[in-house]
C-alpha positions as CSV (number, residue, x, y, z in Angstrom):
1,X,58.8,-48.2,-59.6
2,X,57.8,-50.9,-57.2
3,X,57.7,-53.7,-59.9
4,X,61.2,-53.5,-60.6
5,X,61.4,-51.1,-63.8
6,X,61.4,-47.2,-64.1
7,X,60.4,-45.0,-67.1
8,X,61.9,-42.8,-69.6
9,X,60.8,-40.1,-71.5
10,X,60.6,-39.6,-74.9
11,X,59.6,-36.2,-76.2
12,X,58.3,-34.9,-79.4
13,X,57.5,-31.5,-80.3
14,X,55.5,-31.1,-84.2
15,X,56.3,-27.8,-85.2
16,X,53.4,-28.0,-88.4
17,X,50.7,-28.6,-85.7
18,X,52.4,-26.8,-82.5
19,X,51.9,-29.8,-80.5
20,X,54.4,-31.5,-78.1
21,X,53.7,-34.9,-76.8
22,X,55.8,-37.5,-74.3
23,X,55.6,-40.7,-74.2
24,X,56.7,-43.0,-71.5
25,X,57.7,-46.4,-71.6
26,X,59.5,-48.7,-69.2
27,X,63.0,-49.6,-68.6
28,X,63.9,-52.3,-66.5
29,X,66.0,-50.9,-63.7
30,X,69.5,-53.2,-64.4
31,X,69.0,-51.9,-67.9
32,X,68.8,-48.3,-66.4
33,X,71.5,-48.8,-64.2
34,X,73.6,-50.2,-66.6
35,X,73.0,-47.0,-68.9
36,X,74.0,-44.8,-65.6
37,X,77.5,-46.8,-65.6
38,X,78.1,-46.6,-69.4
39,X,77.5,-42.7,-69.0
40,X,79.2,-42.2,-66.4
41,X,82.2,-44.0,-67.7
42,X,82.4,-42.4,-70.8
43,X,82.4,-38.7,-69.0
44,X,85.0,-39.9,-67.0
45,X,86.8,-40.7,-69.9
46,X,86.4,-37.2,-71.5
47,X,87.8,-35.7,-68.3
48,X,90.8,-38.3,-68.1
49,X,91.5,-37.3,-71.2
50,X,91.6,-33.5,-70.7
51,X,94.1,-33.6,-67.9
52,X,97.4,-33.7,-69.3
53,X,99.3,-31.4,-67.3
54,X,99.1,-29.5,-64.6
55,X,97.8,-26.7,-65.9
56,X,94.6,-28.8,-67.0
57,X,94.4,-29.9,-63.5
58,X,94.1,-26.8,-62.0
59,X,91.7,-25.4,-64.4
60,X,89.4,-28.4,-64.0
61,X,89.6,-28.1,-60.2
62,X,89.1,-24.3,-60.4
63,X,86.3,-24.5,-62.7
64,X,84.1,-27.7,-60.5
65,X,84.7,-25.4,-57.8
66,X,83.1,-22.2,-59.1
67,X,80.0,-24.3,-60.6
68,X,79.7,-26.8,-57.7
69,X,76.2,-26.6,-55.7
70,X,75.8,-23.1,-56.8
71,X,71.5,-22.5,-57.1
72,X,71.7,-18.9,-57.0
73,X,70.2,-16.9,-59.9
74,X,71.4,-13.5,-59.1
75,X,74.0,-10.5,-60.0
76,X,76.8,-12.5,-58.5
77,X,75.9,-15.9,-60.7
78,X,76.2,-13.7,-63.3
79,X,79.3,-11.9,-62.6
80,X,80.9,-15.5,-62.1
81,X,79.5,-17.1,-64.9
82,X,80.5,-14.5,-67.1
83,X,84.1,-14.7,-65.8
84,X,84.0,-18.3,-66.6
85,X,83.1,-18.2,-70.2
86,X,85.3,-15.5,-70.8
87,X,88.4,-17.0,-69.3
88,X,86.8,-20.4,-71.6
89,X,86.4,-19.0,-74.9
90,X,88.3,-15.4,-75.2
91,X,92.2,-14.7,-75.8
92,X,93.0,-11.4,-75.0
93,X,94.8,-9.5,-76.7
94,X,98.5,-8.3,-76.0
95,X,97.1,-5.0,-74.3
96,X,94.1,-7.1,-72.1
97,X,91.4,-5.7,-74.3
98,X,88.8,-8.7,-75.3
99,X,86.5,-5.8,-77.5
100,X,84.0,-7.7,-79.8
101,X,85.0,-10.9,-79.0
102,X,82.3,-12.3,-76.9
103,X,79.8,-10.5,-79.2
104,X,81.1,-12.5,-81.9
105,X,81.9,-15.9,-79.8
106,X,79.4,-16.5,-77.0
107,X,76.2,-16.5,-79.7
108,X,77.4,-19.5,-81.1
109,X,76.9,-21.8,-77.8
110,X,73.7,-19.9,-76.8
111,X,70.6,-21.8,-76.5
112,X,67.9,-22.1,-79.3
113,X,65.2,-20.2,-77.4
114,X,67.4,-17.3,-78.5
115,X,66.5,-16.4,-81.9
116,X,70.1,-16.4,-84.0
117,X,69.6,-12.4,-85.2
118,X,69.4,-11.8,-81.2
119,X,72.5,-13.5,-79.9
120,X,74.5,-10.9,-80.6
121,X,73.0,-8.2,-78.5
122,X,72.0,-11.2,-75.5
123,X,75.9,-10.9,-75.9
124,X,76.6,-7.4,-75.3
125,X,74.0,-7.4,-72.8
126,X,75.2,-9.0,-71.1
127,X,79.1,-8.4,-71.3
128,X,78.1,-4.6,-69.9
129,X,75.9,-6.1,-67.4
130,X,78.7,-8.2,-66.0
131,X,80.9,-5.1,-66.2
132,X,78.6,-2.7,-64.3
133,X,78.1,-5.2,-61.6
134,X,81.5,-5.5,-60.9
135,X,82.3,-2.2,-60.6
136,X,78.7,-1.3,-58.5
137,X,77.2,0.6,-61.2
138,X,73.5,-0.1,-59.7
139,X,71.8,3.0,-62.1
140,X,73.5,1.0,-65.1
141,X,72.9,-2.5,-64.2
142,X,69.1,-1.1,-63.6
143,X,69.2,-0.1,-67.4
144,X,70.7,-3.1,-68.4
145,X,67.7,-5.1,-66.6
146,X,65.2,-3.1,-68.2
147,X,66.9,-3.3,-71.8
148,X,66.6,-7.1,-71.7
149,X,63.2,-7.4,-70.6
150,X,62.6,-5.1,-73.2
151,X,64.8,-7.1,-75.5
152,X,63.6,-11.0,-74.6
153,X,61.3,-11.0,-71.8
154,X,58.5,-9.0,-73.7
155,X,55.8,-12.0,-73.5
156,X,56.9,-13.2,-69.8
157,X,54.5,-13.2,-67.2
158,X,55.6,-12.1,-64.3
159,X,54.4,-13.8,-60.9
160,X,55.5,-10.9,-58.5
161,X,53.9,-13.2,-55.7
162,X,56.7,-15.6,-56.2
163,X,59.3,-12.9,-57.3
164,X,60.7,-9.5,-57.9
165,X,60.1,-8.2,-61.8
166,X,64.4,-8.3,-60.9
167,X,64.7,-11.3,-59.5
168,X,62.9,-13.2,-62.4
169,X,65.2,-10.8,-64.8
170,X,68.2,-12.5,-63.3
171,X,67.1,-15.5,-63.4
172,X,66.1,-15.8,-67.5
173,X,69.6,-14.3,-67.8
174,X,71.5,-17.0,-65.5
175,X,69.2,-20.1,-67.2
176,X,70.3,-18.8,-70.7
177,X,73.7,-18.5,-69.3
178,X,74.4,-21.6,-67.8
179,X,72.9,-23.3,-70.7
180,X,75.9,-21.2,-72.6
181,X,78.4,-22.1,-70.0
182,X,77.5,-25.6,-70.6
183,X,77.9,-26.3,-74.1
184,X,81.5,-24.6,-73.6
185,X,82.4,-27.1,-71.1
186,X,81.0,-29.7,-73.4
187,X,83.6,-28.7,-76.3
188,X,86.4,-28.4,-73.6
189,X,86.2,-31.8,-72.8
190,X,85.0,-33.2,-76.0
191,X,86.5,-31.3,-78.7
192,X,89.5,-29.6,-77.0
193,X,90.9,-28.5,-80.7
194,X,87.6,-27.3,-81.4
195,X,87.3,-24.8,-78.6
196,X,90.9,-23.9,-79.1
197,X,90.0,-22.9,-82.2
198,X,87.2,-20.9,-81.4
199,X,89.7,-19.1,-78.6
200,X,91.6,-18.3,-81.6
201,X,89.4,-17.2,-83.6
């Protein structure tokens, strides 16, 4: 603010009342700043320590250049998203074939809004609606849509003034996605043995 200090947020949600309150109190902007620094030298760390070869070169630089300033929330966000956390957290197998395996990975770094027993079919939901897209399938993707409305969009309100029923489809899909996509990056640089594991797995 003007007088020299900003304000942070602290949130808490009560789960025996269903009420969720912030509070905001001030920070003094050098303090702020300071916090910036400290954060932004310890992710630089994380990635310093990830390249070790070449080869973790290349995949850094590949991977900041398929997220970077992408705001779509669309098929193709999907299709590239997808492609992204497969390459992250799947091995294939000696004949290519990944069955099962991102039903039985991805659920693990979804997001909490996704109740556990669902995850699973979130997963193969959207492992055949990546599929279907890339091959142009539009009748099947269509399905696809309508099976995860049906599936976790049953209590959205749609503003069809703003957007299509599809369009808002796509985009619960991509937020729940990228929230995925995130956490995996997370482990790759902070846990490399960990998500190693879970390629493995």
């Amino acid at each position: 603010t003007f007088q020299g200090s900003v304000y942070a947020t602290e949130s808490k949600i009560d789960l025996a009342t269903h009420t969720f309150a912030v509070r905001a109190y001030p920070i003094s902007i050098p303090d702020y700043t300071a916090g910036g620094i400290k954060s932004l030298e310890y992710i630089g760390s994380l990635i310093d320590n990830f390249l070790v070869t070449d080869k973790d070169f290349w995949l850094f630089d590949y991977i900041v250049n398929a997220v970077f300033n992408d705001e779509s929330h669309d098929a193709y966000h999907i299709f590239k998203v997808m492609s992204l956390i497969e390459m992250l957290i799947i091995t294939p197998k000696g004949n290519g074939k990944t069955v099962g395996e991102l039903e039985r990975k991805l659920p693990q770094f979804l997001p909490d809004r996704i109740p556990v027993e669902e995850r699973a079919l979130f997963s193969e939901i959207v492992r055949k609606l990546r599929n279907k897209i890339g091959h142009g399938d539009f009748e099947a993707v269509q399905q696809l849509l309508d099976q995860y409305r049906n599936s976790f969009m049953q209590n959205f309100w749609y503003d069809e003034f703003e957007y299509s029923i599809e369009n808002w489809t796509y985009g619960n899909i991509c937020i729940n996605l990228d929230s995925a996509l995130n956490e995996i990056l997370w482990l790759m640089l902070s846990d490399r043995a960990q998500l190693a594991s879970v390629q493995m797995s």
